[in-house]
C-alpha positions in Angstrom: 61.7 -76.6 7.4 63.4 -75.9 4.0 62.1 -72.2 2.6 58.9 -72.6 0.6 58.7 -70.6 -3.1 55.3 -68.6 -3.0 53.8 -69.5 -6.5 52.5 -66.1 -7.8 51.3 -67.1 -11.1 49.4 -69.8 -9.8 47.4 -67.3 -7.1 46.8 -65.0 -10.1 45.4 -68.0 -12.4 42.6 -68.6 -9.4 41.4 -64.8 -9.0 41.6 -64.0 -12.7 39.1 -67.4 -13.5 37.1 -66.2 -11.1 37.0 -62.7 -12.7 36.2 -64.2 -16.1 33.3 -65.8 -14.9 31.6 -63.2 -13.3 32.1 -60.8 -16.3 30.5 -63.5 -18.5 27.4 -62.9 -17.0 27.4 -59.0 -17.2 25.9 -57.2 -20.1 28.9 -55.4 -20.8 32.5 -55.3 -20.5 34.2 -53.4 -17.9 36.7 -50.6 -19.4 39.8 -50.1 -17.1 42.1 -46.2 -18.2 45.9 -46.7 -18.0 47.9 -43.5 -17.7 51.1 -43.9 -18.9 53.9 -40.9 -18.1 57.3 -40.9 -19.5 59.4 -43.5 -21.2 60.6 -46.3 -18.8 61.6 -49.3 -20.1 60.0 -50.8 -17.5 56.7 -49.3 -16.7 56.1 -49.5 -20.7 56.2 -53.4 -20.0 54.4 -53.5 -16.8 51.3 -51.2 -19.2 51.2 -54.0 -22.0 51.8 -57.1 -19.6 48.5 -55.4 -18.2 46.7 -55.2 -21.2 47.6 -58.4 -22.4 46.0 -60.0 -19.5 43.1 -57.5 -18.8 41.7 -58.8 -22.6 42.1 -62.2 -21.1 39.7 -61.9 -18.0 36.7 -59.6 -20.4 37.8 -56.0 -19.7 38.5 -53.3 -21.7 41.4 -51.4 -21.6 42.1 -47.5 -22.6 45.5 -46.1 -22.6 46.6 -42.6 -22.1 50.0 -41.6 -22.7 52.1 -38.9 -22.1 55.5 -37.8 -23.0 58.1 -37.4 -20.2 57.9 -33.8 -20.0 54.6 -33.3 -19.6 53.3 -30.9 -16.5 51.5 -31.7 -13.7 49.1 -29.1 -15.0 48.7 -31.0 -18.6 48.9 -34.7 -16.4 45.5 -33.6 -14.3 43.7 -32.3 -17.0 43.9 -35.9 -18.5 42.7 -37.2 -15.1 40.2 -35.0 -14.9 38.9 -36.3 -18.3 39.0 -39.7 -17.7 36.7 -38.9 -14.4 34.2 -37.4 -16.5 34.3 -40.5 -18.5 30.9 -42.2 -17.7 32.5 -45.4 -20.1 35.4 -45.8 -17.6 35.0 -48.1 -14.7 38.7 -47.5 -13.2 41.8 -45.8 -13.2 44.9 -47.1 -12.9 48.5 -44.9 -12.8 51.5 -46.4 -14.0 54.1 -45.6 -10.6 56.5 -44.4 -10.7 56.1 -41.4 -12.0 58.7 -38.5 -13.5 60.2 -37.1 -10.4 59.0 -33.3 -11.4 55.4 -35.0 -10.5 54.0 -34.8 -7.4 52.6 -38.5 -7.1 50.2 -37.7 -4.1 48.7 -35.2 -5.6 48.1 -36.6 -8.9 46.6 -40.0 -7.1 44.2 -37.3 -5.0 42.8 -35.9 -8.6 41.3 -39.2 -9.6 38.1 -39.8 -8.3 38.0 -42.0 -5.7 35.3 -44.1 -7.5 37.8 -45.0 -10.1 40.5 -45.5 -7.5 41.5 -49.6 -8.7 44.7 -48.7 -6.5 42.6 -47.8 -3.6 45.5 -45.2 -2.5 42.8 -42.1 -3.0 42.8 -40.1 0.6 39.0 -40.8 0.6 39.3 -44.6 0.4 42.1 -44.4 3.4 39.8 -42.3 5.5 37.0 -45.0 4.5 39.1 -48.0 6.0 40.2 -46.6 9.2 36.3 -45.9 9.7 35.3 -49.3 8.5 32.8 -47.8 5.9 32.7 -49.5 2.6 36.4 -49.3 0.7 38.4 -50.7 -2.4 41.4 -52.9 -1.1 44.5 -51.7 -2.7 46.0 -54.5 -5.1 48.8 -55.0 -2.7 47.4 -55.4 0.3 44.9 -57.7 -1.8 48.2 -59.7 -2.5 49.2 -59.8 1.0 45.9 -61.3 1.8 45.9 -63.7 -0.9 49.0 -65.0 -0.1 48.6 -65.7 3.6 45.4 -67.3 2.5 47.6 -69.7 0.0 49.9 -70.2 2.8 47.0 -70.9 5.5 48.5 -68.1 7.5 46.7 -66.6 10.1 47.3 -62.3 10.7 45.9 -62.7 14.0 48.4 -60.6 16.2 51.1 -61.1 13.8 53.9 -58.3 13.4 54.0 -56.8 10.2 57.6 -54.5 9.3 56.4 -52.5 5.9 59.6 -51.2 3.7 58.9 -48.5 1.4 59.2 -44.8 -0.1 55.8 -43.7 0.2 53.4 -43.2 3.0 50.7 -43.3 0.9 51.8 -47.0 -0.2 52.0 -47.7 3.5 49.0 -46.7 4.7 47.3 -48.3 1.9 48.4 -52.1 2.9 49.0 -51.6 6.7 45.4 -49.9 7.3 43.9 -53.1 5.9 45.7 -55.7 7.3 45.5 -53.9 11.1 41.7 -55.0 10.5 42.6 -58.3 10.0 43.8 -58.6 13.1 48.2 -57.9 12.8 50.1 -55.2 14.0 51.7 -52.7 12.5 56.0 -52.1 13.5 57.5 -48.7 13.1 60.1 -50.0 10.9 61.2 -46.7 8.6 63.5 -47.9 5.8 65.1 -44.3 6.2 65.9 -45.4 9.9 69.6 -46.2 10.2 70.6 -49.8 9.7 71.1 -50.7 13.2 67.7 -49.7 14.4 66.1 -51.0 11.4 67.1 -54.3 11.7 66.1 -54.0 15.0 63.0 -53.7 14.1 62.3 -56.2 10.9 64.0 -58.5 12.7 60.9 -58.5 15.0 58.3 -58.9 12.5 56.7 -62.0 11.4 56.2 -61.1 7.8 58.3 -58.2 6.0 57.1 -56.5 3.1 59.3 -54.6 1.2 59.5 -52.2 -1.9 62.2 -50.3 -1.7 63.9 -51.1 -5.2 67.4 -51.5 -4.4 69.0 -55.2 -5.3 69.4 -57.8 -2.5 69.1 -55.0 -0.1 67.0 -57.3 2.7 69.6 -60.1 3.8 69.4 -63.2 6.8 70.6 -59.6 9.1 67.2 -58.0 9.2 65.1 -61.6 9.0 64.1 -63.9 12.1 63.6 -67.3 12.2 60.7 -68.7 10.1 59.4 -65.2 9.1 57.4 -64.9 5.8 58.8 -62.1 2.9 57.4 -60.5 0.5 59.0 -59.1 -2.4 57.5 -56.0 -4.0 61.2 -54.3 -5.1 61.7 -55.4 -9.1 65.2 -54.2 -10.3 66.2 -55.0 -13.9 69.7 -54.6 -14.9 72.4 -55.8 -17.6 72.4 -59.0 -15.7 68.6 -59.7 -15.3 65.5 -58.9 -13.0 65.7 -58.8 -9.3 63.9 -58.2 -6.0 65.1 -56.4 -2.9 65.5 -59.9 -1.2 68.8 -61.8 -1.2 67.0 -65.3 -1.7 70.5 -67.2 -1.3 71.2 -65.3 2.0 67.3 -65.6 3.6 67.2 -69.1 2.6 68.3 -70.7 5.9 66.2 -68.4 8.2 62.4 -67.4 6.6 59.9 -70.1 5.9 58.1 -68.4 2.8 59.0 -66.2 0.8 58.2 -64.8 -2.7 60.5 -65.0 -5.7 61.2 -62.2 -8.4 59.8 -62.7 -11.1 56.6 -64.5 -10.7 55.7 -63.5 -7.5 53.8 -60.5 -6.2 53.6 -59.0 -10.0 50.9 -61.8 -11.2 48.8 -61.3 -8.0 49.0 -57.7 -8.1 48.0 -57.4 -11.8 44.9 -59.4 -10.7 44.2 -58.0 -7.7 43.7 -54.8 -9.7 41.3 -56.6 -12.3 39.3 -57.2 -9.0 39.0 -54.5 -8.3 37.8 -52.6 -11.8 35.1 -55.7 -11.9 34.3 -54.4 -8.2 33.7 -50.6 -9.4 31.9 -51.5 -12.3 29.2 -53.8 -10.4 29.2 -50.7 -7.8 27.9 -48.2 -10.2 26.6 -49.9 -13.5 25.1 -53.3 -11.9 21.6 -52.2 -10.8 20.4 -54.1 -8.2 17.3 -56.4 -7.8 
């Protein structure tokens, strides 16, 4: 069958009327902190793009923002503030970060009640023992979208493409209890046992940030992709998908822009709305 466009915006638009409604009936508004670090083009977009559509769905936003050099010493003093914050209902930290930061440990500081990434150590150890957990925005994405697509994750392979291991474990944790399997795809693997491997998989993820990097080599027949990578350049914005070249061989796949981004930003409203009714809705 021809490849089918995954309409992001349109997923976003159902979970973000859902979150309006439920925050008209609370008594007050939840109040999401943004920490911004450094001066990226980019992530400075990403922060307002977020604002601008956390006013829309009722919650408050707070942003902190730091100047490029600042040390990890100064950045967790500002985390540590914002967890004494009894007003703040999550936290959410603008990626990437300056490359003199270490990311892991800055995502360990916030407290893992305020974690809207759901990437905190705690909230990992909490899904592989099935205790009660915040789903990380982009395995919330992944879910939506097989749910948009009627896709069942029943024993499907699932080829994960990234930097981190902390991004990794934060998706593939969640959707092993759904039912798929995880492949040992390492994007640092060379090419030839990489594509080995993705070529496998019945849906590849990938967020590597590098321009049409995934082409028809490392895709099977009818697999589903999905495009976290966003590169912008003199030319335009980008994914790490080569749409042209996948075209004839996946099914589904999700364009950049107005893909994963929308869902994402939602998924991550979800989740503040889910941390505020945890600790400020009293129940009956």
């Amino acid at each position: 069958m021809p490849i089918q466009i995954i309409n992001g915006r349109k997923i976003a638009e159902k979970i973000k009327d859902d979150i309006v409604k439920e925050v008209a009936k609370l008594t007050n508004r939840p109040n999401l902190a943004i920490v911004l670090v450094g001066e990226r083009t980019d992530s400075q977009l990403y922060v307002t793009l977020k604002e601008k559509e956390a006013k829309k769905c009722g919650i408050d936003t707070h942003l902190y923002k730091l100047d490029e050099n600042t040390t990890e010493e100064e950045l967790l003093k500002c985390i540590d503030f914002i967890n004494k914050d009894d007003s703040i209902d999550g936290v959410l930290l603008q990626l990437p970060l300056p490359k003199h930061l270490n990311t892991d440990k800055i995502i360990s500081a916030i407290d893992v009640r305020k974690d809207v990434d759901g990437f905190h150590p705690e909230n990992l150890k909490n899904i592989r023992e099935q205790k009660p957990y915040i789903i990380s925005p982009l395995a919330g994405v992944v879910l939506e979208i097989c749910q948009d697509i009627k896709y069942d994750l029943k024993d499907k392979k699932i080829a994960i493409l990234a930097h981190s291991d902390i991004f990794m474990q934060g998706v593939g944790n969640i959707l092993q209890l759904h039912g798929a399997k995880i492949l040992p795809c390492q994007y640092d693997d060379e090419k030839i046992k990489l594509k080995n491997c993705t070529k496998q998989a019945d849906i590849i993820i990938t967020a590597i940030g590098k321009k049409h990097y995934l082409n028809y080599s490392y895709v099977k027949k009818g697999a589903v992709i999905i495009d976290i990578g966003i590169i912008k350049d003199e030319t335009g914005t980008y994914g790490d998908v080569d749409f042209n070249d996948i075209a004839d061989i996946a099914d589904f796949v999700t364009p950049v822009p107005g893909g994963v981004g929308p869902i994402t930003i939602a998924c991550a409203f979800r989740n503040v709305l889910q941390l505020y009714k945890v600790h400020k809705v009293k129940s009956p």
